[in-house]
N, C-alpha and C positions, 0 to 999 in steps of 0.2 A: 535651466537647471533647478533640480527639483531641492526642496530641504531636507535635512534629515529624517523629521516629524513627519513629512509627507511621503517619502521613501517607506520609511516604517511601518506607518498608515497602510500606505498601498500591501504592502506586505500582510499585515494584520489581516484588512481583507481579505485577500488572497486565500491565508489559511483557515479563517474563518470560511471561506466557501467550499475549498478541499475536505474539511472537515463534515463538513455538510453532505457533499456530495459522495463521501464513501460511508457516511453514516446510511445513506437512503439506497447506500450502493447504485447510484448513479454513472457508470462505470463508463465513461466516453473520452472521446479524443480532448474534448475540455481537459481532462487532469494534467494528463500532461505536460498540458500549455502553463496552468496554473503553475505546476512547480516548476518549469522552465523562465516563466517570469518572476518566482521568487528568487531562486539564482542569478538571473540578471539583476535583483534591486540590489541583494549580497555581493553581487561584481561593482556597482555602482556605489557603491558604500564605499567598498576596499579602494576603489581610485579617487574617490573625495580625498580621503585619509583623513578622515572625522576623528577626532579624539575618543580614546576608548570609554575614558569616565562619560562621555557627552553619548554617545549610542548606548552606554549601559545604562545612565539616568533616563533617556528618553523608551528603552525597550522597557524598562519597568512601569515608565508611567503610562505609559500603552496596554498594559498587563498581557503585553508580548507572550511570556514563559507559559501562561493559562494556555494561552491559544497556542500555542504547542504541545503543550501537552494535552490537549485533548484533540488536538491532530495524529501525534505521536498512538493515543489508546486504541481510536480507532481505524487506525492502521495495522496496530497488534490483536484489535478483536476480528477483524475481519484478519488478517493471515493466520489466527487460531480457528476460526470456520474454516476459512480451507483446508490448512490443513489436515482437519478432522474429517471435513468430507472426500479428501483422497485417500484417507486412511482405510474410510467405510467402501470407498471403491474398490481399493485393494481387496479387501478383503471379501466383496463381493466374486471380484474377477476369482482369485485364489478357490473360494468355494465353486464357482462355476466349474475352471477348470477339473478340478478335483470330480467332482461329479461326473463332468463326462465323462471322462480317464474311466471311472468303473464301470460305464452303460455301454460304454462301444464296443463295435467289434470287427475288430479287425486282425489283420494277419496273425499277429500272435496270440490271438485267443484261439484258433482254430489250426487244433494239434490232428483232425485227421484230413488224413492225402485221399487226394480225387483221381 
């Protein structure tokens, strides 16, 4: 059984490499796992039943909350790239269609009988 410090620890890691790897957008089956084992450290926490003052002292002297939050930014700069760049596809797509719509020719542009 592992200690709190070292639960957290591993944790810490964890996010520390997640962070990393969507900063360089490193985008592979690794992410996943990683946050799937931070959930399990957070499932292992909650069945110890660690006292809350004792996981809130030890999550700050880890500077825990840093490494979330700069997990947390870039996760929201990278889904603000995406989204931008589906924005610009749309709007791609939208003028494509539009353009052909005028060039083509088909049935109903073609008002005389054969």
């Amino acid at each position: 059984m592992k200690s709190l410090t070292e639960l957290l620890m591993e944790y810490r890691d964890l996010t520390i490499k997640l962070s990393d790897k969507i900063y360089k957008e490193e985008y592979d089956e690794d992410i996943s796992d990683f946050f799937n084992r931070r959930g399990n450290i957070i499932e292992e926490i909650k069945k110890e039943n660690y006292d809350s003052k004792e996981i809130r002292n030890t999550f700050e002297s880890l500077k825990l909350s840093d490494e979330e939050k700069k997990l947390e930014h870039a996760i929201s700069l990278k889904k603000t790239e995406v989204e931008k760049s589906i924005v610009e596809l749309r709007g791609g797509k939208s003028a494509r269609s539009t353009y052909g719509k005028k060039f083509s020719v088909g049935p109903f542009y073609v008002s005389k009988k054969i």
